[in-house]
N, C-alpha and C positions, 0 to 999 in steps of 0.2 A: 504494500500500500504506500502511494506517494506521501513523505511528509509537506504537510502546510509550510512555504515560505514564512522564515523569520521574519517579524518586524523588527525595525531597526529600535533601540531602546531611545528612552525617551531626553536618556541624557547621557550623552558621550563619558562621562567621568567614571570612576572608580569609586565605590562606596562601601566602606571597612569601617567594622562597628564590633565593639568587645577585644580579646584575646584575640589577635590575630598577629601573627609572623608569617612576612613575605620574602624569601629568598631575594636579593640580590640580581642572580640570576634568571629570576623566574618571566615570564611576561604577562599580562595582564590584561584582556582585551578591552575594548571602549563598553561602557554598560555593565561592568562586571558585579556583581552583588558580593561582598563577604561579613557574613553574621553570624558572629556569636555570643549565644546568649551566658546568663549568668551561672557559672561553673564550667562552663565548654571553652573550646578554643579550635581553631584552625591554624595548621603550621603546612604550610607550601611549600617544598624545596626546590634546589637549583634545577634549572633547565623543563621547571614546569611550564605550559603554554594552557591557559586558560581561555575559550573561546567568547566571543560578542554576545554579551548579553546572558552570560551564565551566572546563578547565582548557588552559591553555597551558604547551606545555614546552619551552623553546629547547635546541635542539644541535646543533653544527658549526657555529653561524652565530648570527644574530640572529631577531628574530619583531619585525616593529613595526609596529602599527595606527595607522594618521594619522586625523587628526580626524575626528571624525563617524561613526567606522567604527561597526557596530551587529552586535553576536555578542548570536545567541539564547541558551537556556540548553542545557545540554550540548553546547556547540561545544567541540571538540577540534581544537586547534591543537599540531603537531609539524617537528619540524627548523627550516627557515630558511624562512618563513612570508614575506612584505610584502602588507596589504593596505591597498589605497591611499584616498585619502578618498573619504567618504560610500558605501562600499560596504556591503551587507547580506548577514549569513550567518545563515541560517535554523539553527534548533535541530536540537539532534545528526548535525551535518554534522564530516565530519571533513577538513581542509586538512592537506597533508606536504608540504615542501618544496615551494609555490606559489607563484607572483605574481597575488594578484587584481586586478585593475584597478580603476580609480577607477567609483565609480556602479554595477558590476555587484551583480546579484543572485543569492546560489546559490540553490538548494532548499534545504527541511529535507531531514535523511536524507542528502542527498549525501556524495561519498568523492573528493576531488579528491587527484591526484599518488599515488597507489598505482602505481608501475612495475612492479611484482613481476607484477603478472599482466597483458602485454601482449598483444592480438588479432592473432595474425598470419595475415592469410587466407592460403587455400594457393594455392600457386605450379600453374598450371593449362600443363598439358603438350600440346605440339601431338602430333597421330595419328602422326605417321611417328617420333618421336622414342620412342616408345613400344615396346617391345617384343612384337615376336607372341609369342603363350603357344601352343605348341607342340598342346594339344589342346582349344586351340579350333576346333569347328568351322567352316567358313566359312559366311556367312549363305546361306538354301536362296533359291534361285530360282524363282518363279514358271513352271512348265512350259505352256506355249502350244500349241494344235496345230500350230504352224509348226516346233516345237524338238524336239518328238520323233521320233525315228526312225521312217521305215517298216518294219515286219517282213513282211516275205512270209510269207503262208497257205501251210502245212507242206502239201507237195503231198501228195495220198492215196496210200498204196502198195498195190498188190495183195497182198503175200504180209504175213497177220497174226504170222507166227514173229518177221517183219525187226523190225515195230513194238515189235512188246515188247521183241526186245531192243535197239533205238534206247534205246526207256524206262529201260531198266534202266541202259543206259552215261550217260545225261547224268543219272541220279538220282546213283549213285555218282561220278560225278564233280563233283555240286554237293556231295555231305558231304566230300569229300576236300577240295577250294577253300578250302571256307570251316574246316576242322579246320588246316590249313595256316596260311591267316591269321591266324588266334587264336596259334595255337603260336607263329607271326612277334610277333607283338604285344607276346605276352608277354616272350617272347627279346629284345625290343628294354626292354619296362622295367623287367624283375628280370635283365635280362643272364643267362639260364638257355640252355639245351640248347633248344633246338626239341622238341617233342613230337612220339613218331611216330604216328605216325594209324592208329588203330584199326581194323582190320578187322571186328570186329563192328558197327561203327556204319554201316559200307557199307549195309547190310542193311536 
């Protein structure tokens, strides 16, 4: 991702406030900010190159760049900082409470020592430890011709009165079964009355 053009600061000078020591050697760009607060300090060494418009702000501790160190411009330096010789921090990177090593190189853009927003992956749960959910189905099984039942072919009856009314009792007694189990259903998860089962719906 492109970084946003620097704006030029607002005032060409140099602004050092608290404990501060600046090497000699060191250079200092126009805009440069250096603050530290009460107990802190910043200590710059020789052959630092601090970039336009970067500011360092010591607190709870100390900020010190050993020789050679090289800050782009809008490097923002916070808390208790060490970065050690000849290392490179690309423009508008921001360091909080770090230790850079000697020779490393950040990106521009980067954001090192933010704690505040930690990645914590999630904790992944074995099957048995898991709890069944109650209306979950169970997964369906593939039915085979080996897994199904035989049903014997309804023998023919001679007298047609018998058949109909065979029909009529296992009709009414498929609506009643299933009118029953719904009423069950329900009674079990609104804790109600059972429903009684309609005699018009027999029909």
């Amino acid at each position: 991702m492109p970084l946003p053009p620097l704006a030029l600061p607002p005032s060409p000078t140099v602004r050092i406030a608290g404990d501060v020591v600046v090497h000699p050697q060191a250079v200092l760009a126009p805009g440069v900010v250096l603050w530290a607060e009460a107990g802190a300090s910043i200590r710059i060494g020789a052959g630092v190159c601090v970039g336009m418009g970067s500011v360092i702000h010591a607190h709870g501790g100390a900020i010190t760049l050993h020789e050679g160190v090289n800050l782009g411009a809008g490097v923002l330096l916070i808390g208790q900082v060490t970065v050690e010789s000849h290392a490179c921090i690309g423009a508008s990177a921001t360091v909080m409470d770090t230790k850079v090593p000697a020779g490393a190189v950040v990106a521009a853009g980067s954001l090192l020592g933010d704690r505040s927003r930690r990645w914590q992956p999630e904790a992944v749960s074995s099957p048995a430890a898991t709890a069944e959910d109650p209306w979950q189905e169970p997964p369906a099984r593939p039915e085979t011709a080996d897994s199904l039942p035989e049903t014997p072919a309804p023998s023919p009856s001679e007298n047609p009165a018998q058949n109909q009314e065979q029909n009529q009792n296992n009709k009414s007694s498929t609506v009643v079964y299933g009118q029953a189990y719904v009423s069950q259903m329900f009674a079990k998860m609104f804790r109600t009355e059972p429903l009684t089962p309609n005699p018009d719906h027999e029909n």
